[in-house]
Structures are given as structure tokens and as C-alpha cells.
C-alpha positions as CSV (number, residue, x, y, z in Angstrom):
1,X,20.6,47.7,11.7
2,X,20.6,49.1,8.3
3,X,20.3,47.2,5.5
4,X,21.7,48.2,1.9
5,X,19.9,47.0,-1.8
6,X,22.4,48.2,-4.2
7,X,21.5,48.2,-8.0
8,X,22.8,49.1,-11.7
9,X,26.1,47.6,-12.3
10,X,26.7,45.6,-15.5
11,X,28.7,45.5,-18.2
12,X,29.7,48.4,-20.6
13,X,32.2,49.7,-23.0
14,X,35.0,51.9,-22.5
15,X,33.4,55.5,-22.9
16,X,30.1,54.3,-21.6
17,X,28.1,55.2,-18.8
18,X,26.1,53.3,-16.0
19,X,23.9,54.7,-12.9
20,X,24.8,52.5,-9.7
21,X,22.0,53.1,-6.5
22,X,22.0,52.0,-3.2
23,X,18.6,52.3,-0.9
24,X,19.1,52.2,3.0
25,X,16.3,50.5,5.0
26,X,16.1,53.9,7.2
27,X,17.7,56.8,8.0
28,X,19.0,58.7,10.8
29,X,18.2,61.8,13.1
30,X,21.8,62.7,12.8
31,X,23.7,63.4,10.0
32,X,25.1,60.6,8.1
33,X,27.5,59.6,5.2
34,X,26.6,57.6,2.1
35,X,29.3,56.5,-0.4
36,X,30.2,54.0,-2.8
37,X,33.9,52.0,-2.4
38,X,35.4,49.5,-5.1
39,X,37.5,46.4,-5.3
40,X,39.6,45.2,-8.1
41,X,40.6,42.1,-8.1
42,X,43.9,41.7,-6.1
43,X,43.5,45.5,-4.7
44,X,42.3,47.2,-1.8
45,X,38.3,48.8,-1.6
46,X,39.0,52.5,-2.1
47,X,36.6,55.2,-1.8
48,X,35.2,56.4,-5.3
49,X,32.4,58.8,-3.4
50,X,30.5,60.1,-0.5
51,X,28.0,62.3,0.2
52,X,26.8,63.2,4.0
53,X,22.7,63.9,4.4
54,X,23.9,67.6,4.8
55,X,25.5,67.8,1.0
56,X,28.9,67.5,1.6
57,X,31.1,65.2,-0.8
58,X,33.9,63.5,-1.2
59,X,35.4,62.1,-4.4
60,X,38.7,60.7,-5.4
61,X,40.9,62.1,-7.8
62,X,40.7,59.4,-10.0
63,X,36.9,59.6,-10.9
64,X,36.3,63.3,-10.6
65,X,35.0,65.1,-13.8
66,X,33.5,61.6,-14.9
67,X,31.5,60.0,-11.8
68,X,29.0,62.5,-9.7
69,X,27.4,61.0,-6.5
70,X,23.8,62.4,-5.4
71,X,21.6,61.0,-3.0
72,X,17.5,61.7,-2.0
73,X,17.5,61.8,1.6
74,X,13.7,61.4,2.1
75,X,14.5,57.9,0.3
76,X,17.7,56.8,1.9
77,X,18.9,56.7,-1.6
78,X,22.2,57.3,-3.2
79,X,23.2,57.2,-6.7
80,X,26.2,57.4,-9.0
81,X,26.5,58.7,-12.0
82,X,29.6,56.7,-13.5
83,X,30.4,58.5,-17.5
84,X,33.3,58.4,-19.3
85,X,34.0,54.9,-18.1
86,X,37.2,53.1,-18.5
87,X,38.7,49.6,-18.0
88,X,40.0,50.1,-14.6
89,X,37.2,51.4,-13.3
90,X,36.1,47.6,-13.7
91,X,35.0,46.2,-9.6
92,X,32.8,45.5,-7.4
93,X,31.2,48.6,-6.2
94,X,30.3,48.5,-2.5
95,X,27.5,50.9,-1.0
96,X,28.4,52.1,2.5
97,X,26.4,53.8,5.0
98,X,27.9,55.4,8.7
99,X,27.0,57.0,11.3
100,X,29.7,58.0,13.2
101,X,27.4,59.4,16.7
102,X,25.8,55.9,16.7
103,X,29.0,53.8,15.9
104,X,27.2,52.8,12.3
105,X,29.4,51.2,9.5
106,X,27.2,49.1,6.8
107,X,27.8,47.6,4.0
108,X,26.2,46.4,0.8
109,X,26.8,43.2,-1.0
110,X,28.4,45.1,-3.9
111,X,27.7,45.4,-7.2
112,X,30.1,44.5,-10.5
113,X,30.8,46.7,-13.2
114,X,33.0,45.6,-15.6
115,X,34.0,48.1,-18.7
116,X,35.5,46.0,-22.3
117,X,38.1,48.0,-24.0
């Protein structure tokens, strides 16, 4: 089991920034994957970021020059960097943790972040 503590979301203006970060309760020998997701309200949970323990990322299109996902891997921890924020970024932000060797797929409670216009 790995448990995820997510922290940072809030509310902000448009143009603002916010710092979301997600702790896991361990790690793994194997390389794994930590990313935030998001839900609006009435939409799907997309992927905004990942980042594998090795470096490697993945970011969508429509955050990319304005969010930047880092983690620490000696703390299980990963962070994102949210700038340049506007109104439909506004949802919950889910951390996410896999595994894929071990069959891991967690989940954190989510977070809200809501930017005002």
C-alpha cells in the first residue's frame, strides 16, 4: 500500500501561481511514475504531469510552458509548479503514484484549485 498526502491547492487569480505536493508513504526498488491528474466539474481526470524516479516527464499540451513537475526521490515527494494560471485550470488535482512491475496504481484524495477571472 502507498498512501498519498497531497498539499497546496487554494484559490488564486488568473495570472497567479500555486505550488501543489504530493508525499508517498514509501518508495520503490523499481522505477516508478508520479504525476498529478485533474477533474473539472462534468469532465474526465486528465493527465497535467508525470515524472518517473529516473527523470523522465510527461506533460500535456495544455499546461506546458506554464506548469513544471519535479519530484525528490529520497522523499517520495512530487511537486508542481502551476504559473501563469487561468480559469480552466480550475479542479481537483489528483496525485498518482504506479508501479507498473508491481501492478501499483494510487491515488490521492485530490486537492482543489480554483483560479477567479
Amino acid at each position: 500500500q502507498v498512501q498519498l498526502v497531497e498539499s497546496g491547492g487554494g484559490l488564486v487569480q488568473a495570472g497567479g501561481s500555486l505550488r501543489l505536493s504530493c508525499a508517498a508513504s514509501r518508495g520503490t526498488a523499481r522505477d516508478n511514475t508520479m504525476g498529478w491528474y485533474r477533474q473539472a466539474p462534468g469532465k474526465q481526470r486528465d493527465l497535467v504531469a508525470s515524472m518517473t524516479s529516473g527523470g523522465s516527464t510527461n506533460v500535456a499540451d495544455s499546461v506546458k510552458g506554464r506548469f513544471t513537475i519535479s519530484r525528490e526521490n529520497a522523499k517520495n515527494t512530487v511537486y508542481l509548479q502551476m504559473n501563469s494560471l487561468k480559469p480552466e485550470d480550475t479542479a481537483v488535482y489528483y496525485c498518482n503514484f504506479q508501479q507498473a512491475y508491481y501492478g501499483m496504481n494510487y491515488w490521492g484524495k485530490g486537492t482543489l484549485v480554483t483560479v477567479s477571472s
